[in-house]
C-alpha positions in Angstrom: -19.4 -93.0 -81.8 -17.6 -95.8 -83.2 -17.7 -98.0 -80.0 -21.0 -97.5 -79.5 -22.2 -98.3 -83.2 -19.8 -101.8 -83.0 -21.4 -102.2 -79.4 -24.9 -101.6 -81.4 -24.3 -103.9 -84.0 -22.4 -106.4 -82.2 -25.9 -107.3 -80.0 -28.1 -106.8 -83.4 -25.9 -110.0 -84.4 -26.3 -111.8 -81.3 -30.0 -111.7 -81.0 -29.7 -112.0 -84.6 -28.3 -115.2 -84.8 -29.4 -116.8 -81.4 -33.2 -115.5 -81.8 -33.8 -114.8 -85.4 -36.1 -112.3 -87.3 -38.8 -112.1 -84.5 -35.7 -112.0 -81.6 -34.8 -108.7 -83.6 -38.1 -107.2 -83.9 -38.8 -107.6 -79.8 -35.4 -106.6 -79.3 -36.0 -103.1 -81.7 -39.0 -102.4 -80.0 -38.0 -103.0 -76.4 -34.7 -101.1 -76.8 -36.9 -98.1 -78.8 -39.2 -98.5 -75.9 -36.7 -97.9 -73.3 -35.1 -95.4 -75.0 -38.1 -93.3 -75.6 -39.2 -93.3 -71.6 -35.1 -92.3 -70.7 -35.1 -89.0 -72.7 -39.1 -88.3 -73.3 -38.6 -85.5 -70.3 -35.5 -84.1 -72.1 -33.8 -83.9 -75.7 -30.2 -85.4 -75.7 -27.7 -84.4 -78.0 -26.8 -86.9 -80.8 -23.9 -88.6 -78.9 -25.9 -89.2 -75.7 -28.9 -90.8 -77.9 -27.2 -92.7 -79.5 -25.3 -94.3 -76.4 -28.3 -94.2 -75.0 -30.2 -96.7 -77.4 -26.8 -98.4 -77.5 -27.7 -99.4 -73.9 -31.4 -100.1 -74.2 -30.4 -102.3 -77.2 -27.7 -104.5 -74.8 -29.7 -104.5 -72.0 -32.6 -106.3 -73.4 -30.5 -108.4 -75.4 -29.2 -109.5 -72.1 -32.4 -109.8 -70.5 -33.8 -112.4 -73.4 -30.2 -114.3 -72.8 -30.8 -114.7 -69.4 -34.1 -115.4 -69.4 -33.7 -118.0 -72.6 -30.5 -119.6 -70.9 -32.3 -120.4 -67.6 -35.2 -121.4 -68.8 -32.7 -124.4 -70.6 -31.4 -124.7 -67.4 -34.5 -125.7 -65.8 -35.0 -128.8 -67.6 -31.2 -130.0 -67.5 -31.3 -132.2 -64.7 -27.9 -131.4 -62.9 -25.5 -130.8 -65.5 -23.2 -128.2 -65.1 -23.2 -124.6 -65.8 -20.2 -124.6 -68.8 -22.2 -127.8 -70.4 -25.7 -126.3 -70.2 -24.5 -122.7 -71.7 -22.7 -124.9 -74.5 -25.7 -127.0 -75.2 -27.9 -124.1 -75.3 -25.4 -121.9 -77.6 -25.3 -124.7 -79.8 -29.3 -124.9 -80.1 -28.8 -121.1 -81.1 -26.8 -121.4 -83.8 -23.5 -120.4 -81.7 -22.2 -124.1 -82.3 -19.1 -122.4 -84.3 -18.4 -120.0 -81.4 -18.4 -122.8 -78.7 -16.7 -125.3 -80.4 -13.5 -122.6 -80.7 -13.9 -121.7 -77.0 -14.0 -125.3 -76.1 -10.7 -126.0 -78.5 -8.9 -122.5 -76.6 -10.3 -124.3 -73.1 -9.5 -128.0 -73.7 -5.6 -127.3 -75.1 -3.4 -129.0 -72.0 -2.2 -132.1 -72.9 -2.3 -134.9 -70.4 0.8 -135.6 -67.9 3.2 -137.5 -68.4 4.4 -138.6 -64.8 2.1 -141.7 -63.6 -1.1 -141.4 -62.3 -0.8 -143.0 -58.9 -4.9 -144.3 -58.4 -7.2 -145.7 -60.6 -10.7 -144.4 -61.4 -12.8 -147.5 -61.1 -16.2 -146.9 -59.6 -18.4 -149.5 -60.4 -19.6 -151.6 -58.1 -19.2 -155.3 -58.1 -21.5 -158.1 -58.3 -22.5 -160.1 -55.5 -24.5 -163.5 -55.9 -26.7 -165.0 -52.9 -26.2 -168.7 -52.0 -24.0 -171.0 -53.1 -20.8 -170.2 -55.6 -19.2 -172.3 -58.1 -15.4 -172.7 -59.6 -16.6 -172.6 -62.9 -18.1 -169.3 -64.7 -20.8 -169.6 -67.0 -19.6 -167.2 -69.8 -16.1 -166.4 -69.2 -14.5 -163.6 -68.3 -11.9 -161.3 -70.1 -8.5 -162.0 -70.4 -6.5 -159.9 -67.8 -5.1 -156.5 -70.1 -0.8 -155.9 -69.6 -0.3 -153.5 -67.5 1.8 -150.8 -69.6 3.5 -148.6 -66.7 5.6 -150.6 -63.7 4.7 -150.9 -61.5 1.2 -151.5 -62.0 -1.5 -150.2 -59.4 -3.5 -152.5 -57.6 -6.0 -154.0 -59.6 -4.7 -152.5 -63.0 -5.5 -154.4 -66.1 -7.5 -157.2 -64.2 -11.6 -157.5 -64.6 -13.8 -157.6 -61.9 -17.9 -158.5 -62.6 -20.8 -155.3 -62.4 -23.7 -156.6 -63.6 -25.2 -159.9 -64.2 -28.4 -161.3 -66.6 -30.1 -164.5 -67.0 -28.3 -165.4 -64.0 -24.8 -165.2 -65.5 -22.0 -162.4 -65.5 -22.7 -160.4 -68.3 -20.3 -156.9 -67.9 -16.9 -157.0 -66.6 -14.6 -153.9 -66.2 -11.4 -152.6 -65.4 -9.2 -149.7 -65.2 -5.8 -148.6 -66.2 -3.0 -146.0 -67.2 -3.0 -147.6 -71.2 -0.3 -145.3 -72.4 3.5 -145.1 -71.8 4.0 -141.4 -73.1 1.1 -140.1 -70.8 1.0 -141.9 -67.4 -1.4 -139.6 -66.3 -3.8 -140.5 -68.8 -6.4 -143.1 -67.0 -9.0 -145.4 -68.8 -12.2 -147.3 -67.8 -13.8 -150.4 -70.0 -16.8 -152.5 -69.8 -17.0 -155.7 -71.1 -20.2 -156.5 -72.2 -21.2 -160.3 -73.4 -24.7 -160.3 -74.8 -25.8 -163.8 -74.6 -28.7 -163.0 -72.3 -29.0 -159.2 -72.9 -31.2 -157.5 -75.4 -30.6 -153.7 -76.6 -32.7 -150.7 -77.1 -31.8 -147.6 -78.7 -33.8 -144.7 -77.1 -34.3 -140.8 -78.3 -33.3 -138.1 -76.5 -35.2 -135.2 -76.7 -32.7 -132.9 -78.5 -31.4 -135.6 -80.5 -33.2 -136.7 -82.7 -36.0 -134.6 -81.1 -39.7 -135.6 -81.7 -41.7 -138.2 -80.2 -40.7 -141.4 -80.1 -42.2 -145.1 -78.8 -38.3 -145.7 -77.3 -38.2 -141.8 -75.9 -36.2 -139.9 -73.6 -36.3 -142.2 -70.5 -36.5 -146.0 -70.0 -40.0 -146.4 -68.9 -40.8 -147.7 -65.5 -42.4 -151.1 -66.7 -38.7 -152.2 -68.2 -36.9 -150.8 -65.1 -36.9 -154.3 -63.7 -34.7 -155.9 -66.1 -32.3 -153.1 -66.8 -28.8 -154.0 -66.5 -26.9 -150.8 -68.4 -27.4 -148.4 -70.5 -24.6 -145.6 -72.2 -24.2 -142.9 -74.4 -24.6 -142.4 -78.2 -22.6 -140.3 -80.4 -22.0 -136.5 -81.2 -24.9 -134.3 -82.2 -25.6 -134.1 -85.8 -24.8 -130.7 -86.5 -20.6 -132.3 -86.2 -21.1 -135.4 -88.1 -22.5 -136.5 -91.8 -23.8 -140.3 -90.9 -27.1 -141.1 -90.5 -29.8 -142.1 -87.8 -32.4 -144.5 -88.7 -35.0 -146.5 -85.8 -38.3 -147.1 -85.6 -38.8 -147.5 -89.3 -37.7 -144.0 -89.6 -34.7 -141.5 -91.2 -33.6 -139.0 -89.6 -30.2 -138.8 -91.3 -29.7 -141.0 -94.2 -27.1 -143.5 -93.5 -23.6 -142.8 -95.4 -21.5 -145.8 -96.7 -18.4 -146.9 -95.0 -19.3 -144.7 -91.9 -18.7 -146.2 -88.3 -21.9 -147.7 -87.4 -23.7 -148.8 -84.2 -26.6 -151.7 -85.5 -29.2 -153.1 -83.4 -30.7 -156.2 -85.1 -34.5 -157.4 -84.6 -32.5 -159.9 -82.1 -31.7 -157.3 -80.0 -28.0 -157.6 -80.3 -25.6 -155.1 -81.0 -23.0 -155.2 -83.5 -20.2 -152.4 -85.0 -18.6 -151.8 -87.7 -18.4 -149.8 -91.3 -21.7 -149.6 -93.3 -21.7 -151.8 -96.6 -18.3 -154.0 -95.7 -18.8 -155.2 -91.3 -22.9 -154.4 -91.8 -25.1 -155.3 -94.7 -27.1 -151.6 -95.5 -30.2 -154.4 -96.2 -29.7 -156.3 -92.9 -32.5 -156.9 -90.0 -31.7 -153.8 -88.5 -33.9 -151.9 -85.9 -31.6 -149.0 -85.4 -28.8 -147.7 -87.0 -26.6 -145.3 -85.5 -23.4 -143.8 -87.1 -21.1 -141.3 -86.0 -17.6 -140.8 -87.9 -15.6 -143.8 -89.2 -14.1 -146.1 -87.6 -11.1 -144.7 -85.0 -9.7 -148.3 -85.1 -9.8 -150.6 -87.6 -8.0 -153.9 -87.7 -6.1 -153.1 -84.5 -4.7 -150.1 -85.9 -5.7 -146.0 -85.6 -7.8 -144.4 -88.5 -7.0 -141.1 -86.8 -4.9 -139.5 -89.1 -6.5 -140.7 -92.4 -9.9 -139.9 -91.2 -8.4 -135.9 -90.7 -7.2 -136.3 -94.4 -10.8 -137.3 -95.1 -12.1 -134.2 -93.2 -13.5 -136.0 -90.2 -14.4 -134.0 -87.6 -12.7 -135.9 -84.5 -13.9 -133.3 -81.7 -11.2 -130.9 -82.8 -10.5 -128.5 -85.7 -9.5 -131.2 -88.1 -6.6 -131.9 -86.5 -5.9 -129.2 -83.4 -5.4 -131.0 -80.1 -8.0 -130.8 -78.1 -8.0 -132.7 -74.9 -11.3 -133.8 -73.1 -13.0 -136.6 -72.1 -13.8 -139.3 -74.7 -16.2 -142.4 -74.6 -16.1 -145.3 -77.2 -17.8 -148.6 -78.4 -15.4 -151.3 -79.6 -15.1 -155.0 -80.4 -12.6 -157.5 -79.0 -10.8 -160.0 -80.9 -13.3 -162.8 -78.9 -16.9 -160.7 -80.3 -17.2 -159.4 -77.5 -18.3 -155.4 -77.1 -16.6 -152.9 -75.0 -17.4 -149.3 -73.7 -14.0 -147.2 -72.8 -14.2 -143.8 -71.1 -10.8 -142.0 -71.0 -9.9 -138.9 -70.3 -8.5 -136.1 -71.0 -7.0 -137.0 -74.2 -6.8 -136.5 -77.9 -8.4 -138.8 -80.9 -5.0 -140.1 -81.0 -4.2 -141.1 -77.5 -8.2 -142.6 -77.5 -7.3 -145.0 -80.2 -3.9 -146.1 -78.9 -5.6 -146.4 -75.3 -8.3 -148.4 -77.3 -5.7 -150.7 -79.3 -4.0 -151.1 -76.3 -6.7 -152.6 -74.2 -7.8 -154.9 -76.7 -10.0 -153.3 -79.9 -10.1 -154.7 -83.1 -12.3 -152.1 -84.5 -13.6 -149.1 -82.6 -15.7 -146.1 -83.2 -15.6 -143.0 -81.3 -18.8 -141.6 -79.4 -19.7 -138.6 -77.7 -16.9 -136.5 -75.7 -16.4 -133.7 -73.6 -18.0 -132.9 -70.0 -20.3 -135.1 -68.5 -21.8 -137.0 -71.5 -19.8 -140.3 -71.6 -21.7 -141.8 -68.8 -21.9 -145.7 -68.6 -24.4 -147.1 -66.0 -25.1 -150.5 -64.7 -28.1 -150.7 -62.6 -29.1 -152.6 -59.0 -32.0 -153.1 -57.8 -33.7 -152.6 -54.4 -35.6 -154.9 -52.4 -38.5 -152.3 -53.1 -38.4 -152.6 -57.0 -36.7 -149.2 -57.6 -33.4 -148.6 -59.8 -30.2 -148.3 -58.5 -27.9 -146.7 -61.0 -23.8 -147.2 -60.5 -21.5 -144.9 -63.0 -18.3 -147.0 -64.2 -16.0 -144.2 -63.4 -15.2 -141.5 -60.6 -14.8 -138.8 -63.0 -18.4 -139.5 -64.6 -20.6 -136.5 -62.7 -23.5 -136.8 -64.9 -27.1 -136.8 -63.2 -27.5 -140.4 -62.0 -31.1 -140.6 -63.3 -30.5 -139.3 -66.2 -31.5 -142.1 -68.5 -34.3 -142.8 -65.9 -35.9 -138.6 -65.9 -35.0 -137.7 -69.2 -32.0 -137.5 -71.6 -31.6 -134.7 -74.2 -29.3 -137.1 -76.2 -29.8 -140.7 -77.1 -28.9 -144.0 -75.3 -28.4 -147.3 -75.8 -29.6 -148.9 -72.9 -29.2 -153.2 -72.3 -32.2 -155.0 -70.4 -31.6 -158.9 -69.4 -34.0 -161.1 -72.0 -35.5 -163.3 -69.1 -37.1 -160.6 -67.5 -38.9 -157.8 -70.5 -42.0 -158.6 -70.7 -43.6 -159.3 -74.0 -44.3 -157.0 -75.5 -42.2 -154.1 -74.9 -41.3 -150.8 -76.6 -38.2 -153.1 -77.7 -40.5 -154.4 -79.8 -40.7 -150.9 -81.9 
């Protein structure tokens, strides 16, 4: 009786908490339902009823989860099974539950023998006619290979995507830390002289309609060079989200911040000392503080502070983590490494070059940086920046559930533009 009452209960929470008052009612009446046409041609004894409804009761609650799970599952695009049950427990009020599964899942450290092959995927740059000694807008300074010997290519930058004619993104790829050999990083290099940014809305978050929405619309496809992910949703952080002359989360001093200004540049840094609250901004986009800060980690005081780094305030939890910093030359980077801890992400990101970093989203397939070709036809040819990226390659093309900033080469937006918003 006791099993079956905890069994009883245990589903009345479920549907409780993942479908709310009216998720109980249907659930009462469907299980009383069921129940009634099992024993209306006989009378059970007290112990069989009540096992009885004990069953009805599970097996609609499992009905309504399966039907509610794939119907999320239909507009997801690819992702994969583990990331579309967490994102749909976490839209059900089961973020608590997932996040302890994902910190029991995610608990191996990386290895510590060498990795013996980098993870590079993007695809190089090739110009048409004539070449010249002499680059435009220069590229990176090659990064120190930590581990010898160094794997071919390690550390040095090669070109993926060009605007206004020039180079514009460089990356490279490389085993950044001498503990963990096995730990493997990717960066773009990003020099915005001829690019212009966009923040767009995904359709979880923020949510709502939008001018900049879910996708980059087909009339800016033409002079899109990259686009990558934003930051963690907002039921994890405190910060802010403000575009398109609206809050959606008012912004929070000294929080890690991601500003587009009416240029359309991008700059980083910590509300109210690196950007002006009162500044031209377009969109702001926080998430955290700052995970490096004048070249060193802001790790451990930010866990003092209660930040949230994508672990338990504190527990090691090691998954795949993406990043926006800046260089000591201006210039912006995106890093993807994986599978590491906050820790091991900011030494990777001091390492290769950050002044100041801030973290962005983590875990399965949402750090995704794209650069984009183009056919002789007119349509988009996306290129991930790193083997382990498996996210849907037209995801910021179909439809993204989570924000993106996405980069577009200024010679070739027409005027105007949803930029414009």
């Amino acid at each position: 009786m006791l099993i079956a009452l905890a069994l009883g209960a245990a589903s009345a929470w479920f549907i409780g908490r993942t479908a709310g008052t009216g998720g109980v009612f249907v659930t009462a009446l469907g299980s009383a339902a069921s129940t009634w046409a099992i024993t209306r041609h006989r009378t059970p004894g007290p112990r069989r009823a009540m096992w009885t409804a004990v069953y009805s009761i599970i097996a609609v609650t499992l009905l309504w989860t399966t039907v509610s799970i794939v119907s999320y599952a239909r507009a997801s695009d690819g992702e994969p099974v583990s990331q579309v049950i967490a994102g749909w427990g976490r839209n059900h009020r089961l973020g608590t539950v997932v996040d302890q599964m994902e910190a029991i899942a995610y608990s191996n450290p990386p290895a510590k023998s060498p990795a013996k092959q980098l993870t590079l995927h993007a695809v190089p740059t090739t110009v048409a006619g004539p070449t010249t000694t002499i680059a435009a807008i220069p590229a990176p300074t090659p990064i120190a290979p930590v581990l010898s010997p160094a794997l071919p290519g390690e550390g040095e930058w090669i070109a993926i995507a060009r605007a206004g004619g020039y180079d514009a993104i460089w990356a490279t790829s490389m085993r950044p830390l001498a503990e963990f050999g096995g730990v493997v990083a990717s960066m773009a290099v990003i020099d915005q002289t001829y690019l212009r940014v966009g923040l767009f809305n995904g359709s979880e978050v923020p949510g709502g309609t939008w001018t900049r929405g879910k996708r980059v619309p087909t009339e800016l496809h033409p002079a899109l060079v990259a686009a990558f992910n934003g930051g963690f949703r907002f039921d994890h952080i405190k910060g802010g989200y403000v575009t398109e002359g609206r809050t959606v989360r008012a912004l929070r001093s000294a929080d890690a911040t991601i500003a587009v200004g009416k240029d359309g540049k991008v700059v980083i840094g910590a509300l109210g000392r690196d950007i002006a609250k009162d500044g031209p901004w377009v969109s702001l986009r926080q998430n955290l503080i700052l995970i490096v800060d004048n070249g060193e980690s802001q790790v451990r005081a930010g866990v003092k502070l209660g930040v949230w780094w994508g672990a338990d305030y504190g527990r090691q939890v090691y998954v795949p983590r993406s990043a926006l910093c800046q260089l000591a030359d201006g210039r912006l980077a995106y890093a993807y490494v994986s599978e590491v801890d906050a820790e091991q992400l900011a030494q990777s990101l001091i390492h290769m070059g950050c002044t100041k970093a801030m973290q962005l989203d983590i875990n399965g397939d949402w750090p995704a940086l794209f650069t984009f070709g183009h056919a002789l036809d007119g349509s988009v040819l996306p290129h991930l920046l790193d083997d382990r990226m498996h996210t849907p390659l037209q995801r910021y093309l179909n439809g993204s559930k989570k924000e993106f900033f996405a980069f577009f080469d200024t010679t070739l937006v027409p005027n105007p533009s949803v930029l414009d918003a």
